[in-house]
C-alpha positions in Angstrom: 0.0 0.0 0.0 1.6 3.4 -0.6 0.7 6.5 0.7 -1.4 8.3 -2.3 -3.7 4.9 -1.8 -4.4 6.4 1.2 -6.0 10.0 0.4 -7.9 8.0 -2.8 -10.0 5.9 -0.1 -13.4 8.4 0.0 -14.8 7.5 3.5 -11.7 9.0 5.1 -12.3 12.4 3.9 -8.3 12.9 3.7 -6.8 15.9 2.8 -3.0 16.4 0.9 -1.5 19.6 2.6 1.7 19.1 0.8 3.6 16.0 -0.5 4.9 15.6 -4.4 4.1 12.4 -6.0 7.4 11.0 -5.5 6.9 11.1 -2.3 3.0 10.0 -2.4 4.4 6.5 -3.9 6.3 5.4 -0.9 5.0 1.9 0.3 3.6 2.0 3.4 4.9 -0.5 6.0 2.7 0.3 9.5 1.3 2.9 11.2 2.1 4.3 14.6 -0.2 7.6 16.8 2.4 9.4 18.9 1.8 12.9 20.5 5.9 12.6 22.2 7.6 16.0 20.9 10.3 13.7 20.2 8.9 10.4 19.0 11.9 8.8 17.2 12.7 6.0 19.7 9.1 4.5 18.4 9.1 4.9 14.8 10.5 2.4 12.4 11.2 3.1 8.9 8.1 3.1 6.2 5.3 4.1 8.7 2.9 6.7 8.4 2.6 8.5 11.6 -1.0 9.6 13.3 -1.2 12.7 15.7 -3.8 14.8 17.5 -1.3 17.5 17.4 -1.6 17.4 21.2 2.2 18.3 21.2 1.7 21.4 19.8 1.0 25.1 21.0 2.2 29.2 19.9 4.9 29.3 22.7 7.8 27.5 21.1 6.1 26.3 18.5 9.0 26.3 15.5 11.5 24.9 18.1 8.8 22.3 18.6 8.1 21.4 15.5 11.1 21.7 14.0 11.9 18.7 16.9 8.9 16.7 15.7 9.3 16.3 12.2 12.9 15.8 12.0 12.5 12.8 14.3 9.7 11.5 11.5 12.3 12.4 8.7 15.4 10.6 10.5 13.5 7.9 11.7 12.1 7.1 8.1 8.2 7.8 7.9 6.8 8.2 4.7 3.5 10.8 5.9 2.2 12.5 8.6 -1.5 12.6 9.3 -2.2 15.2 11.2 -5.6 15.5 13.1 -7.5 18.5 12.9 -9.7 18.3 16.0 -7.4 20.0 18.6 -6.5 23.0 17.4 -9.4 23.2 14.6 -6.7 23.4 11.4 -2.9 21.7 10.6 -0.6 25.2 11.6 1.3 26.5 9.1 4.9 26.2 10.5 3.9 22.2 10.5 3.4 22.4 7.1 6.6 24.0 6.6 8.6 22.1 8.4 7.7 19.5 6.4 8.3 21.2 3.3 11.8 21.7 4.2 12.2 18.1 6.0 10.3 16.4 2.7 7.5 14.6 4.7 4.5 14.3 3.1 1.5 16.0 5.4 -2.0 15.4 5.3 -4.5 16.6 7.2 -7.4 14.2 9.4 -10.5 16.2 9.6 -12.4 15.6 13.3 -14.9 12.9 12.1 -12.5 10.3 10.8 -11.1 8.4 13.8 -7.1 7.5 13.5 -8.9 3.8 14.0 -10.3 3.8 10.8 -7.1 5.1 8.9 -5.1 1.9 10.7 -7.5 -0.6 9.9 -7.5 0.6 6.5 -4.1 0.6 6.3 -3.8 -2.9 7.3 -6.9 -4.4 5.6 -5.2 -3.3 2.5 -1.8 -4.9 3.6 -3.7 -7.8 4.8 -5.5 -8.2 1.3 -2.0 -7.4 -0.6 -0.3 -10.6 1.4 -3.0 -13.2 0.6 -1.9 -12.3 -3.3 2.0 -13.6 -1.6 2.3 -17.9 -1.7 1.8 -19.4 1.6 5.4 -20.2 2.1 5.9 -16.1 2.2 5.0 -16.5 6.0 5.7 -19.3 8.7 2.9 -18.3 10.5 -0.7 -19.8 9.1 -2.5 -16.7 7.6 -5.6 -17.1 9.5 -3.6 -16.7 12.3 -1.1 -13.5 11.4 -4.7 -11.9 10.4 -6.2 -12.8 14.0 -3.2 -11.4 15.6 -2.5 -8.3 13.3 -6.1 -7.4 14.4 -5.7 -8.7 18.2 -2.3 -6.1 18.2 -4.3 -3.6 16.7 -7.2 -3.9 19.1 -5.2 -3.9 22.0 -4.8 -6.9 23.0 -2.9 -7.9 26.2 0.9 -10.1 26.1 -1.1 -12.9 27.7 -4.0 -12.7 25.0 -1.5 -12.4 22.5 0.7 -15.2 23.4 -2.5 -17.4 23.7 -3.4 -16.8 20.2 0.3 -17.2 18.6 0.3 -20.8 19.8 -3.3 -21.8 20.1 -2.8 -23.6 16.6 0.6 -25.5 17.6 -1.7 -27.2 20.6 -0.7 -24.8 23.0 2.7 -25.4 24.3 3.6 -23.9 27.7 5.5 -20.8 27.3 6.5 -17.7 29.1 7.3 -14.2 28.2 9.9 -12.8 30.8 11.8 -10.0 31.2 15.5 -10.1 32.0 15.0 -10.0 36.0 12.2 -13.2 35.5 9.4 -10.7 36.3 6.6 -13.1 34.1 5.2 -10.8 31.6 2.8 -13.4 30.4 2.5 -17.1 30.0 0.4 -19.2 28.2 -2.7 -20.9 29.8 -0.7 -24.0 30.5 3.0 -23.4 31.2 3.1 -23.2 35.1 3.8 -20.3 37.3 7.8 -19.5 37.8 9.1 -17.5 40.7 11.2 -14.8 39.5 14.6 -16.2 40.5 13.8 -19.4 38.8 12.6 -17.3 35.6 15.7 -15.9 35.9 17.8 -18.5 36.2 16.0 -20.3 33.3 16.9 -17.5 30.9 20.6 -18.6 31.8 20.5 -22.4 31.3 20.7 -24.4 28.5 17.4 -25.8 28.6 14.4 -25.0 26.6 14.5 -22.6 23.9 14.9 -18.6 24.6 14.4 -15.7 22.0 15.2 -12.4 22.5 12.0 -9.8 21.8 13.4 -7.0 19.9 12.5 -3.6 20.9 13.9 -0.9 23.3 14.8 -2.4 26.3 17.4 -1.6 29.4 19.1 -4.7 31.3 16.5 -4.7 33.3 13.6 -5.2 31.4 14.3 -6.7 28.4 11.5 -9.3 27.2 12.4 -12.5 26.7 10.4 -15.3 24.6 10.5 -18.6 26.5 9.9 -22.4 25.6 10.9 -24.8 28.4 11.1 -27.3 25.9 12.8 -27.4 22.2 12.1 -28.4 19.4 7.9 -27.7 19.7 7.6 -24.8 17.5 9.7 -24.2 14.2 12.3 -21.6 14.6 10.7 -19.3 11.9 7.2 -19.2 14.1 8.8 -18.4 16.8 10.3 -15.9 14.8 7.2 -14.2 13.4 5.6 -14.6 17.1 8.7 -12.6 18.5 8.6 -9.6 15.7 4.6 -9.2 16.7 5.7 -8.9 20.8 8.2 -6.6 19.9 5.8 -4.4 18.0 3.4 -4.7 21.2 6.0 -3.8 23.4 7.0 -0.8 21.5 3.7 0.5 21.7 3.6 -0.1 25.4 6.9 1.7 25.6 5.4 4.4 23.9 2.4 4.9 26.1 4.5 4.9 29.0 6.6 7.9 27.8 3.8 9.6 27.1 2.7 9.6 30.9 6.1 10.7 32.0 5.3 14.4 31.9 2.4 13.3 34.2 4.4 11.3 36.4 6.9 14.3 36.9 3.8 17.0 37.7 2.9 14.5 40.3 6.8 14.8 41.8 6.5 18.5 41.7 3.5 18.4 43.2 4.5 16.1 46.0 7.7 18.0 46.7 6.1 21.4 47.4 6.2 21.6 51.1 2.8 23.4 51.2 0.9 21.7 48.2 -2.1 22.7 46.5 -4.8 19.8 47.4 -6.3 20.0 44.5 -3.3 19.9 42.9 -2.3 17.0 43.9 -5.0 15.3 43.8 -5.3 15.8 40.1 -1.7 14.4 39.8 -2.2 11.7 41.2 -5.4 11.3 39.0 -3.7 11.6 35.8 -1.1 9.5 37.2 -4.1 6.8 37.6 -3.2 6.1 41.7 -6.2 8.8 42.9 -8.3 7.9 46.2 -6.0 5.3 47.4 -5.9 4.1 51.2 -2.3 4.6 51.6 1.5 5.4 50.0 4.8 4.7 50.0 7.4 7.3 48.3 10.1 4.8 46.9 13.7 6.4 46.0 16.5 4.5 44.3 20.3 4.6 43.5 21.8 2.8 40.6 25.6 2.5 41.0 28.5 3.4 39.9 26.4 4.5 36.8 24.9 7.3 38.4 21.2 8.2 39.5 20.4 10.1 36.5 19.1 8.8 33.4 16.8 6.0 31.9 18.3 3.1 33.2 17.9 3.4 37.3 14.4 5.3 36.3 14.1 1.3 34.0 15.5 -0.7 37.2 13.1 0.9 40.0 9.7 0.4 37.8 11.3 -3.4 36.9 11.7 -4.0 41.0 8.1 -2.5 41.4 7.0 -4.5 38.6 7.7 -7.5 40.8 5.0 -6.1 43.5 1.8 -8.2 42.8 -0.9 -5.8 41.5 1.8 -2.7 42.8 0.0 0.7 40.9 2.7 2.9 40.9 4.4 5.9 39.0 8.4 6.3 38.7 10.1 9.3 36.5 13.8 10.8 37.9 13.5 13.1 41.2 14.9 16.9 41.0 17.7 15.0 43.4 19.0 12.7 40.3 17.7 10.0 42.3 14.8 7.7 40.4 11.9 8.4 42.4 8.3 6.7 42.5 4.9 7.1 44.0 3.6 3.7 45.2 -0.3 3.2 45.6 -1.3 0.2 48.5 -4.4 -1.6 49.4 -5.4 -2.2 52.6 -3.0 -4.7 53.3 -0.1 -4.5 51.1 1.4 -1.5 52.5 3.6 -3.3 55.2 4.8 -6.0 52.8 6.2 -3.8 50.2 9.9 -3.9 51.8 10.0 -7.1 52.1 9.3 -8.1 48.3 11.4 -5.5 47.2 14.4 -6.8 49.4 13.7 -10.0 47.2 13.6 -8.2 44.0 16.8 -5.8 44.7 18.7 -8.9 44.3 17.1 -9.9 41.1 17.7 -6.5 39.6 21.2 -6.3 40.8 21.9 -9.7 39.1 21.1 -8.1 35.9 24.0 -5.8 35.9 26.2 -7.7 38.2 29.1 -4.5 38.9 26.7 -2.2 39.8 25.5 -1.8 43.3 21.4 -0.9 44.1 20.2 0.5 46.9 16.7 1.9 47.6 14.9 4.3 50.4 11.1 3.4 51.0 8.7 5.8 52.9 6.7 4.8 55.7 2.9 4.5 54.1 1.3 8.0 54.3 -1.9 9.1 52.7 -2.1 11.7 50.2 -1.7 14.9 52.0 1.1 13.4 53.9 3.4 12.6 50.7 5.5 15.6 50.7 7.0 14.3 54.5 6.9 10.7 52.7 9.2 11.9 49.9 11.4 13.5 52.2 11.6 10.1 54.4 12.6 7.9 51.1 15.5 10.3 50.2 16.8 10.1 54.2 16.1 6.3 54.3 18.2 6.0 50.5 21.1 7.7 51.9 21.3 6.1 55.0 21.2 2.8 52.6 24.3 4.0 50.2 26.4 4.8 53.8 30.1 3.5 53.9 29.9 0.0 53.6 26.3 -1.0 52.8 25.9 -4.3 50.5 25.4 -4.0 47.1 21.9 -3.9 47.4 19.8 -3.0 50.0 16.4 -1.6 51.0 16.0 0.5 53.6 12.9 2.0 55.8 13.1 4.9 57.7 12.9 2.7 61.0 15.9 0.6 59.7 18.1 3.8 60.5 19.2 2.4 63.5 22.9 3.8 64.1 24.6 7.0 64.2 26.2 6.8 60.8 23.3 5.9 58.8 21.3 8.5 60.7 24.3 11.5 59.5 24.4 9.6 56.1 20.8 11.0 55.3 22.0 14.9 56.9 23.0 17.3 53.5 26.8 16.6 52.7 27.9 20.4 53.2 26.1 20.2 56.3 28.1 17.2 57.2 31.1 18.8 55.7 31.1 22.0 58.3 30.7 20.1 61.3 33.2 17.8 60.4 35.6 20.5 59.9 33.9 22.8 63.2 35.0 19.7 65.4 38.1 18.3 64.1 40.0 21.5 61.7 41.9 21.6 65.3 43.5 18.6 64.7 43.6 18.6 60.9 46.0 21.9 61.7 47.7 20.3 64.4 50.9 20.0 62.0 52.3 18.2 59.0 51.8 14.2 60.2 50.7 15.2 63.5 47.0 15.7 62.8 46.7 12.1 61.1 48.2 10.5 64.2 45.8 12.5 66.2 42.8 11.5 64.0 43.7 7.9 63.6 44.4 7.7 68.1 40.4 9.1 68.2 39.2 6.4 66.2 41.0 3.5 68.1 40.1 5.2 71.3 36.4 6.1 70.5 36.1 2.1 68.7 37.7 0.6 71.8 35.4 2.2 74.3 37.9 4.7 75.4 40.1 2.1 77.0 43.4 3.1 77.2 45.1 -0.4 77.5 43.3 -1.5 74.4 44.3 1.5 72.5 47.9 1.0 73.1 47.6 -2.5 71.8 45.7 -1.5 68.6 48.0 1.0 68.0 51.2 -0.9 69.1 52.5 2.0 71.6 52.9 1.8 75.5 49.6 3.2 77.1 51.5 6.5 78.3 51.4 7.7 74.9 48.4 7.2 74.3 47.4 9.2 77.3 49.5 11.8 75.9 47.6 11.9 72.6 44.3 12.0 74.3 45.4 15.0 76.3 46.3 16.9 73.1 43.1 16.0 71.5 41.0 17.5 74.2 42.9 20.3 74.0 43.0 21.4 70.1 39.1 20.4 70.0 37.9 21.9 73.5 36.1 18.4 73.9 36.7 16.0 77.6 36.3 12.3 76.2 35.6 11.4 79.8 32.2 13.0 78.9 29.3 11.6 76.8 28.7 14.2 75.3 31.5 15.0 74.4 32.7 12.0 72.9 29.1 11.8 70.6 30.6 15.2 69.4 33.6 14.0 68.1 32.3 10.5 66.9 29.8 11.8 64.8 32.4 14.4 63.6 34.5 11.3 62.5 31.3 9.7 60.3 30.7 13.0 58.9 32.3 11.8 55.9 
């Protein structure tokens, strides 16, 4: 099908803004509806694209659709149907970007759905293959027809693996991502805890195909069959192409909610929010009039906070949550940062499964370290405290020394160090060098020997016998090294106090 077939098909009412006829006879391979500013992760070459134009507005706009259509042009799309209904008319610097970009642009007038332009898209593909032999396709055509229309109806993984396979007699199969989070499974294949999934994806057994589509190492889908040898390779084949064209759909719905999901952060890190505000984030966030919630923050390491892949990681862990509703996007503090939505009772078992899950996500990258800082459960108006208590309870979990992965709860700070670990570094920085600069000036040499005494002393409950045999020097020294402590920081260690003073000065760190 090409492009000019298109605008010749009456009932859409179609309109050519501009396009030459070159450019009208490009084939026509699919047909993807965006409204990203920057949709070029989910386009693939040959497709026409649909949009409401939602995208669009007079501030920016030539910036913005400058953006827009060279993402079509470099990703490949042969048209852009643009729908009238939202701003009443296609605006002219559209139509000259695509001028410049040479993307043909046709205008959808408000009664012709962008349903009706995709199934006519593919009934005319679908009526261009039965003219191909049958060995053009593994796959049966009554079933790639049932599927193509399945996909295009919106059809879940599960529903979709249960028709791919219906017609080889229904092997058990499983769709997994790369943590063995179960994505789907067929009616038959049994349930698989998620560190079984995922050591299945790493044995020899069975057959495994990777779903290609965009994917971190997190949450890659995988296709598969515990056993070999039940489905020819080029079905499984076929069956793989049509979840990867599912999941990049899905992919692209769920970047089209992140601008939601970061209006809800906003409004949740206001100290005095707007209630209504709120509560219409959390609406178009989907997690509205919930009983309870738990703000959940997360480090990915030594990669950074920032960027897709610990945003990817903390939705995979959640993902693992039975029937968890919840929205992640990155934090204004770099750290990946999610609003959880509970039931009655699932609040207090939410660090638990994630301690199980940490270790699965952590296994997927095996260098990296993962740590994550959970709220205690708070209702709405108390989620600005809550988002404050996950970024504590997270950097109380990265302090010196932590495993490699670890959840933390606010009531798991349960020391001096991972109660300073959560107190702002330059905070931690001046009273570090308030209490011990003394010594730190003591003299070149000196004010190590100094430091490295108050450790010993302070670790060996200020004995001085013990000291002397940690540090391999007769106990009159050590007294002697004491005495000059007190007196560069003003502090007695015979004192509590005291002593608190410089310890926590020491973990200030």
């Amino acid at each position: 099908m090409h492009v000019d077939h298109l605008l010749r098909l009456d009932r859409l009412d179609l309109f050519l803004v501009w396009g030459d006829e070159a450019l009208l006879g490009q084939e026509i391979a699919g047909v993807t509806a965006t409204d990203l500013e920057d949709p070029a992760r989910f386009l693939q070459p040959g497709e026409v694209v649909l949009s409401g134009l939602v995208w669009w507005n007079r501030d920016g706009a030539a910036a913005k659709t400058e953006r827009f259509v060279s993402a079509l042009r470099q990703a490949g799309a042969v048209a852009l149907l643009a729908g009238e209904e939202t701003h009443g008319h296609v605006p002219g610097e559209l139509a000259d970007a695509c001028r410049r970009h040479r993307v043909p642009l046709i205008a959808v007038p408000p009664h012709t759905s962008f349903r009706a332009i995709t199934e006519a898209v593919y009934l005319r593909q679908w009526a261009e293959l039965n003219r191909h032999p049958a060995s053009h396709h593994a796959l049966p055509e009554n079933v790639r027809l049932d599927l193509d229309r399945a996909l295009e109806h919106r059809a879940t993984a599960g529903e979709l693996l249960d028709r791919a396979f219906a017609h080889l007699g229904a092997p058990a199969c499983h769709l997994l991502t790369a943590s063995g989070r179960t994505v789907a499974r067929t009616g038959d294949a049994p349930r698989l805890p998620a560190r079984e999934a995922r050591e299945t994806l790493g044995g020899a057994r069975g057959t495994t195909l990777r779903i290609d589509a965009e994917g971190t190492d997190f949450d890659t889908w995988y296709l598969h069959l515990p056993e070999e040898g039940q489905v020819p390779p080029r079905v499984l084949q076929e069956i793989a192409e049509l979840l990867g064209r599912h999941r990049r759909r899905q992919d692209g719905e769920r970047a089209g909610r992140g601008p939601a999901t970061g209006r809800l952060l906003e409004a949740i890190g206001t100290p005095r929010a707007d209630p209504g505000r709120l509560q219409r984030a959390l609406a178009s966030c989907g997690l509205a009039d919930r009983p309870s919630y738990t703000v959940v923050a997360a480090a990915l390491e030594p990669d950074g906070n920032a960027g897709a892949d610990g945003v990817a990681a903390l939705a995979e862990a959640l993902g693992h949550l039975p029937s968890a509703a919840f929205a992640v996007a990155l934090g204004d503090d770099d750290a990946a940062t999610a609003v959880l939505a509970h039931g009655d009772d699932t609040a207090h078992a939410t660090a638990e499964r994630l301690r199980e899950a940490a270790g699965l996500i952590r296994s997927c990258r095996p260098g990296s370290t993962w740590h994550i800082g959970l709220s205690e459960p708070a209702d709405a108006n108390g989620l600005n405290t809550a988002l404050a208590q996950a970024r504590y309870a997270l950097a109380g979990a990265r302090t010196t020394g932590a495993p490699a992965s670890r959840v933390a709860r606010l009531r798991d700070l349960d020391g001096l160090a991972m109660l300073l670990a959560g107190v702002p570094a330059s905070v931690r920085d001046v009273y570090r060098e308030t209490v011990l600069g003394p010594l730190t000036r003591a003299g070149r040499g000196s004010g190590t020997m100094l430091r490295e005494t108050l450790e010993v002393f302070l670790a060996h409950d200020c004995s001085w016998t013990r000291t002397a045999e940690a540090l391999h020097v007769h106990v009159n020294t050590v007294h002697y090294r004491v005495e000059r402590i007190e007196t560069l920081t003003g502090r007695d260690l015979s004192r509590l106090d005291d002593r608190l003073d410089l310890r926590a000065a020491l973990l200030s760190r």
